[in-house]
KOLBA-877040 format. One record per residue (C-alpha): x, y, z; residue number from 1. Coordinates in Angstrom, 1 decimal, padded with zeros to 4 digits. Layout:
BEGIN
REC,east,north,up,num
REC,X,Y,Z,NUM
...
***
This chain:
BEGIN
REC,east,north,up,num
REC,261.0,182.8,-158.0,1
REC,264.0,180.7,-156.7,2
REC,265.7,180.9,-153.6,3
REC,268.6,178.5,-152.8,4
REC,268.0,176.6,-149.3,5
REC,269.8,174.5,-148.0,6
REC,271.9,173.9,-151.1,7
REC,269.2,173.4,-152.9,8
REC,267.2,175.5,-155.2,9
REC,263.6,175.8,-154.7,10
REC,260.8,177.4,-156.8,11
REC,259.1,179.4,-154.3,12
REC,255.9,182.2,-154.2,13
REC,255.2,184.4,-151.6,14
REC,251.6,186.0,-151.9,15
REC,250.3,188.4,-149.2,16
REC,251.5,191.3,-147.2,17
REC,254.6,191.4,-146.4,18
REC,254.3,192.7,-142.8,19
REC,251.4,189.7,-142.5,20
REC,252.2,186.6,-140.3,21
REC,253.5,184.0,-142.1,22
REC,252.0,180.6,-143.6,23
REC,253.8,178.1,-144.9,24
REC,251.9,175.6,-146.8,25
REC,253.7,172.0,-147.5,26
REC,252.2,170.1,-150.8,27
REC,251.6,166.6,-150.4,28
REC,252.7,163.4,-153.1,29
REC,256.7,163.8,-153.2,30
REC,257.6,163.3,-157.0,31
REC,253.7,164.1,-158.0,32
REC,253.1,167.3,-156.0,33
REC,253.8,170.8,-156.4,34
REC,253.0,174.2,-155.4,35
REC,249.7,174.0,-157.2,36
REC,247.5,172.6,-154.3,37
REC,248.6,174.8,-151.5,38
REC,248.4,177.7,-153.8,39
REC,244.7,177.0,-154.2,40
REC,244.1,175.9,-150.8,41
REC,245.6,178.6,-148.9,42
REC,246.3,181.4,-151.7,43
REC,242.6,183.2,-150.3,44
REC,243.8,183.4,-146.9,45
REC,246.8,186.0,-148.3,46
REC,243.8,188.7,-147.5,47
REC,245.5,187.9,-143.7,48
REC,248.6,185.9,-144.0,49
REC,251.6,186.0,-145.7,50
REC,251.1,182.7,-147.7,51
REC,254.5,180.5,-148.8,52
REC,254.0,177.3,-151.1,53
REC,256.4,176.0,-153.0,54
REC,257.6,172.7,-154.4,55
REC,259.9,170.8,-152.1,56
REC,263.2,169.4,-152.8,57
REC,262.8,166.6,-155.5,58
REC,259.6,167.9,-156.9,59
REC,258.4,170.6,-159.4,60
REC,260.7,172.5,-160.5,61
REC,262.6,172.6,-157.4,62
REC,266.0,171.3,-157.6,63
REC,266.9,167.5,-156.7,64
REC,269.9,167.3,-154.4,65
REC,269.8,164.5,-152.2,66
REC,268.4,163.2,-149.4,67
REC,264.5,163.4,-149.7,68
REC,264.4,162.6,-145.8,69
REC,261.8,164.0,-143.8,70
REC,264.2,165.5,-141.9,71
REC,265.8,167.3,-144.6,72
REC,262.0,168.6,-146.1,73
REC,261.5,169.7,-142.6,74
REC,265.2,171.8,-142.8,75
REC,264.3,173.2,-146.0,76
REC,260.8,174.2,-144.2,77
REC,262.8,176.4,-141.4,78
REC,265.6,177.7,-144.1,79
REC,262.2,179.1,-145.9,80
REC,261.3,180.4,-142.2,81
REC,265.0,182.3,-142.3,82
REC,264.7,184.0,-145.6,83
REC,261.8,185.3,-145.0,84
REC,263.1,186.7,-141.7,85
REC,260.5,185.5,-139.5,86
REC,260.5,184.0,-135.7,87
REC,257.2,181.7,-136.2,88
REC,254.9,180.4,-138.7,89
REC,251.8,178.5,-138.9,90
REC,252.5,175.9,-140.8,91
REC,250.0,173.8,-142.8,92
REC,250.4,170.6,-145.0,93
REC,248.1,168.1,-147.0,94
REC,248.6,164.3,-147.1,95
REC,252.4,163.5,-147.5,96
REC,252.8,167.0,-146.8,97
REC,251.0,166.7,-143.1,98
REC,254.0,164.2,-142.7,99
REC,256.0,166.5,-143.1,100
REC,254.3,169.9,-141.2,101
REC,254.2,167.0,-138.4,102
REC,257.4,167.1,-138.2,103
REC,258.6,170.7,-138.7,104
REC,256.4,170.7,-136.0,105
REC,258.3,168.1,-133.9,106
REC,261.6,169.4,-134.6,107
REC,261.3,173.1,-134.4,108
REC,258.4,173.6,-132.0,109
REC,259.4,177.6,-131.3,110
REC,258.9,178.5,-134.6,111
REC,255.0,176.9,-135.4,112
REC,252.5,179.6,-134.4,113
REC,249.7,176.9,-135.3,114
REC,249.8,173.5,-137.0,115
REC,247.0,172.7,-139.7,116
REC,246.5,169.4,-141.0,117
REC,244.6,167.7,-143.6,118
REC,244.3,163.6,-144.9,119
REC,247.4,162.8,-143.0,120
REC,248.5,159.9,-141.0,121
REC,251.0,160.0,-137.9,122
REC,252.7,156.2,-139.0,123
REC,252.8,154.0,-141.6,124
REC,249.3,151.9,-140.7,125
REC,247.5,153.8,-143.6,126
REC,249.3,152.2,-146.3,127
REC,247.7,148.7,-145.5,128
REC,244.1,150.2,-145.1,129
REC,244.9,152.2,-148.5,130
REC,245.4,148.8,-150.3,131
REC,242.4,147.2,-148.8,132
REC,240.2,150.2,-149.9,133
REC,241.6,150.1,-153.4,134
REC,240.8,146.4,-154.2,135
REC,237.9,146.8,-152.9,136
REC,236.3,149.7,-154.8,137
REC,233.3,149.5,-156.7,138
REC,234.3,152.7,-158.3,139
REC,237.2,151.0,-160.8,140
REC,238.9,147.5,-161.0,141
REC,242.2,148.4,-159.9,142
REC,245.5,146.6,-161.7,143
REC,247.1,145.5,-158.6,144
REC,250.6,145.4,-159.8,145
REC,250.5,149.5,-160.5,146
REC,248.9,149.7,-157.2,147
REC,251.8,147.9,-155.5,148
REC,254.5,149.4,-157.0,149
REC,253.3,152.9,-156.3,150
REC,252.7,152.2,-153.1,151
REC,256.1,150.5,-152.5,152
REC,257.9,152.7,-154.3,153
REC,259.2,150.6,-157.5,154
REC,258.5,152.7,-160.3,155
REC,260.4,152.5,-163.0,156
REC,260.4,155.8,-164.1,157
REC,258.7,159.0,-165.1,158
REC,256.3,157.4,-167.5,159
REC,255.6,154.2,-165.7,160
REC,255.2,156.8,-162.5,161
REC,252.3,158.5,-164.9,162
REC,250.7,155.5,-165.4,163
REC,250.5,153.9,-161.8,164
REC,249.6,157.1,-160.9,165
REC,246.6,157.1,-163.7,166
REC,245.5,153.7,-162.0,167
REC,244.9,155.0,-158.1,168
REC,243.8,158.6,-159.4,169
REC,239.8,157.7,-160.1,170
REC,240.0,156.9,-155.9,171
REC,240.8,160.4,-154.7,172
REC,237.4,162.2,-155.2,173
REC,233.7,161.7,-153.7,174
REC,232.4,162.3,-156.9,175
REC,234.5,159.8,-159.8,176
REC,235.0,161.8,-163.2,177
REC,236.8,160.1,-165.7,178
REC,238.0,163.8,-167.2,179
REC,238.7,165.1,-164.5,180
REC,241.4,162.2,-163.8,181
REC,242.8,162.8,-166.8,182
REC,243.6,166.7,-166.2,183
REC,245.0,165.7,-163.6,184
REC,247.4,163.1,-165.2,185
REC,248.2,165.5,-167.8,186
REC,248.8,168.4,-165.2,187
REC,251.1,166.5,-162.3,188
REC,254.9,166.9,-163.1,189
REC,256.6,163.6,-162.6,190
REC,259.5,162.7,-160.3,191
REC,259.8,159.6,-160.2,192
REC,263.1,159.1,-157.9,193
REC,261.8,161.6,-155.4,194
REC,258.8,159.3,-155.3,195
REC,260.6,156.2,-154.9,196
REC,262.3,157.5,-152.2,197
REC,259.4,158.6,-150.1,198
REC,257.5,155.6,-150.6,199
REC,260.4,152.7,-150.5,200
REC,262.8,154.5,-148.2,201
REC,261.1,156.9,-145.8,202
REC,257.5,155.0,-145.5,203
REC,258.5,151.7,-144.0,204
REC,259.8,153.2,-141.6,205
REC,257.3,156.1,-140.3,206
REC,255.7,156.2,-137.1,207
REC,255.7,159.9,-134.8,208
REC,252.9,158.7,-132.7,209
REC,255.0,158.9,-129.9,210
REC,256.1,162.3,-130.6,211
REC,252.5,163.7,-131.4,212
REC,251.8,164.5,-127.2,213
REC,254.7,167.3,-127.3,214
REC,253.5,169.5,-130.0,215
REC,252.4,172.4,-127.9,216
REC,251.1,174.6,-131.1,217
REC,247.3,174.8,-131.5,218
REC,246.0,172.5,-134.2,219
REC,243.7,172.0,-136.8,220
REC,243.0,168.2,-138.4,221
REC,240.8,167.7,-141.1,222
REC,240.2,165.3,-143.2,223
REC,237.5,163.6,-145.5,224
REC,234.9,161.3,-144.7,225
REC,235.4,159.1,-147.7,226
REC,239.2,158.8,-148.2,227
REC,240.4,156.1,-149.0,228
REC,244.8,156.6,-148.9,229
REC,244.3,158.2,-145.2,230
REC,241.0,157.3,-143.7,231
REC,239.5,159.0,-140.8,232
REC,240.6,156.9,-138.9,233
REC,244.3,158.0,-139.0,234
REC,243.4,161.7,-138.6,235
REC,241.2,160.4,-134.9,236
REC,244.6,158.7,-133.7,237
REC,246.8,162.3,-134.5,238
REC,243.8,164.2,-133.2,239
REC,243.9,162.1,-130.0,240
REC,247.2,162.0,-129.6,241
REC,248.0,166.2,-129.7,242
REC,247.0,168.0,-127.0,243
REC,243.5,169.9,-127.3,244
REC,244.3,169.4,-131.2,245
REC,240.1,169.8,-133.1,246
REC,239.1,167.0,-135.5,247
REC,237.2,168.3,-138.1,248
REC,235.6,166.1,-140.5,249
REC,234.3,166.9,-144.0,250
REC,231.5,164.6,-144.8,251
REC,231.2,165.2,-148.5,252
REC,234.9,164.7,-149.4,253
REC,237.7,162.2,-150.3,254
REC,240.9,162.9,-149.7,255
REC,240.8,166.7,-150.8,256
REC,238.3,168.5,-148.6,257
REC,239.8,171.5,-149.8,258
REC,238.9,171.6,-153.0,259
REC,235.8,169.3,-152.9,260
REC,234.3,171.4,-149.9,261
REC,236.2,174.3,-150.6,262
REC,233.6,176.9,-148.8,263
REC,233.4,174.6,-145.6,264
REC,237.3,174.2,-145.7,265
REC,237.8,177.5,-146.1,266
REC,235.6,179.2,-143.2,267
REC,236.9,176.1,-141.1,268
REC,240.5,176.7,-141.3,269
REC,239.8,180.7,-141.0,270
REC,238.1,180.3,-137.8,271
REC,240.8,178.1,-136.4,272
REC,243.4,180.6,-137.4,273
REC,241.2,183.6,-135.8,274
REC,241.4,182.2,-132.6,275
REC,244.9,180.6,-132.6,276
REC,247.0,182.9,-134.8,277
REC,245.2,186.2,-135.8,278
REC,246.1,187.5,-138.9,279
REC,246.1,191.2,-140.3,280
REC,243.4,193.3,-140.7,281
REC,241.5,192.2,-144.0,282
REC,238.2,191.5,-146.2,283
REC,237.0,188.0,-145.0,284
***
C-alpha cells in the first residue's frame, strides 16, 4: 500500500496482528534498498509483532521529495509510528538502515521499545576500512574507479549506479557466487540521486558516537564476522558505547547475517525481543 508521510508517499506493508506491538524495520543502501530485506528478515517474527518495512523516501517505489537527511528518514520513521497509532516501537535496521534506527533512536527515545542493529557503524570510520578490504580481496580484482565513486557518491546515473554496484556486490557474502551476484544486480531497483545523496552529502559528515551513551532502549547489535563495508569492529565501538547494549557476532557471515545465518539470526533476535519487548502470544 501507500500512505503519504510527511509529504511524501511511501510504499508501505504491514504484516502481523494488528493488536501486536509494533516493529518497524528500516532497509539499508539508500537508492539500492527496499522493502525486500526487512521483509525477509523480520517478516517471521509477525507470528508476535506487528512487522512495518517499507522503502524509505528516495528508494523503491516510494516517492522522492527532497531531502534524503537522516533527519528527515528518521521523521518519516515516527510519521509511520503515528499512522499506525502507536506510542512505541522496536525499531530495527540493517547497514545504512542501522544509521538510521540509530538515530530514530537518538531523536525520539520515548517511542523505541527496543533498538536492533545489524552491520552498522556509529560514524563515518568504516568507509576507509571498507576501501582497504576491497583492494585487498582475493575474492575479485576490484576496478577502483567504480569502487570510489560508489563510495563517494559520484554516480552518474541509474545504469552507471548498476554497474558500480555489480563491482562491490561479489564482497557482501561468506560464500562468493558469481549467480547469485547477478540476481541481485537484476533484482535491486536503482536510485541513483538518493544514493548520491547519502553517500556524498550525509556520509562525510556522520559521527553519533557521542550520542550513543543516551539511548536508554535495550539493544541488540549483530553483525558478521567477515564483513567487509562495516567490520566488527564498528559494531564493538556502538556496542561499547550504549549502555548494557549485547554484541552478538555471527561467525559464518558477511555483511548479511540474516540471511546467511538466518536460523542463528533468527532465534538471536527472538530471544532478545522475549526479554526486552514481549510480543503476543504466538507459535515460535
Amino acid at each position: 500500500m501507500f500512505v503519504q508521510i510527511n509529504g511524501n508517499r511511501l510504499n508501505v506493508e504491514v504484516l502481523g496482528a494488528e493488536d501486536a506491538p509494533v516493529l518497524i524495520a528500516h532497509h539499508g543502501a539508500p537508492g539500492l534498498g527496499s522493502l525486500a530485506e526487512p521483509r525477509a528478515s523480520f517478516g517471521p517474527l509477525a507470528d508476535r509483532y506487528r512487522v512495518v518495512v517499507f522503502d524509505a523516501r528516495g528508494s523503491g517505489a516510494s516517492g522522492g521529495e527532497e531531502p534524503y537527511t537522516h533527519e528527515q528518514w528518521a521523521a518519516d520513521v515516527d510519521g509511520l509510528r503515528q499512522w499506525l497509532g502507536v506510542d512505541q516501537v522496536v525499531m530495527a535496521g540493517g547497514s545504512y538502515g542501522g544509521f538510521i534506527a540509530m538515530e530514530y533512536a537518538i531523536r525520539y527515545p520515548e517511542r523505541v521499545r527496543a533498538l536492533v542493529l545489524r552491520d552498522t557503524a556509529a560514524d563515518n570510520a568504516n568507509q576507509d576500512l571498507a576501501i582497504k578490504n576491497a583492494l585487498a580481496s582475493s575474492r575479485v580484482d576490484i576496478d577502483r574507479e567504480k569502487l570510489d565513486r560508489i563510495m563517494a557518491g559520484r554516480v552518474r546515473d541509474d545504469d552507471d549506479l548498476r554497474d558500480c554496484w555489480r563491482e562491490i556486490l561479489p564482497l557482501y557474502d561468506h560464500d562468493y557466487d558469481p549467480a547469485v551476484v547477478q540476481q541481485r544486480v537484476d533484482a535491486t531497483p536503482y536510485r541513483y540521486r538518493t544514493h548520491n545523496f547519502a553517500f556524498a552529502v550525509n556520509q562525510p559528515n556522520y559521527d553519533i558516537k557521542d550520542k550513543l551513551p543516551g539511548i536508554t532502549a535495550p539493544t541488540l547489535v549483530t553483525v558478521g564476522r567477515h564483513d567487509w563495508i562495516t567490520p566488527v569492529s564498528c559494531s564493538e565501538t556502538i556496542a561499547g558505547l550504549i549502555p548494557g547494549a549485547r554484541l552478538v557476532v555471527f561467525e559464518k557471515s558477511g555483511h548479511s547475517p540474516q540471511i546467511e545465518e538466518a536460523p542463528l539470526f533468527q532465534r538471536t533476535v527472538r530471544d532478545f525481543l522475549a526479554a526486552a519487548a514481549p510480543g503476543a502470544p504466538g507459535t515460535a
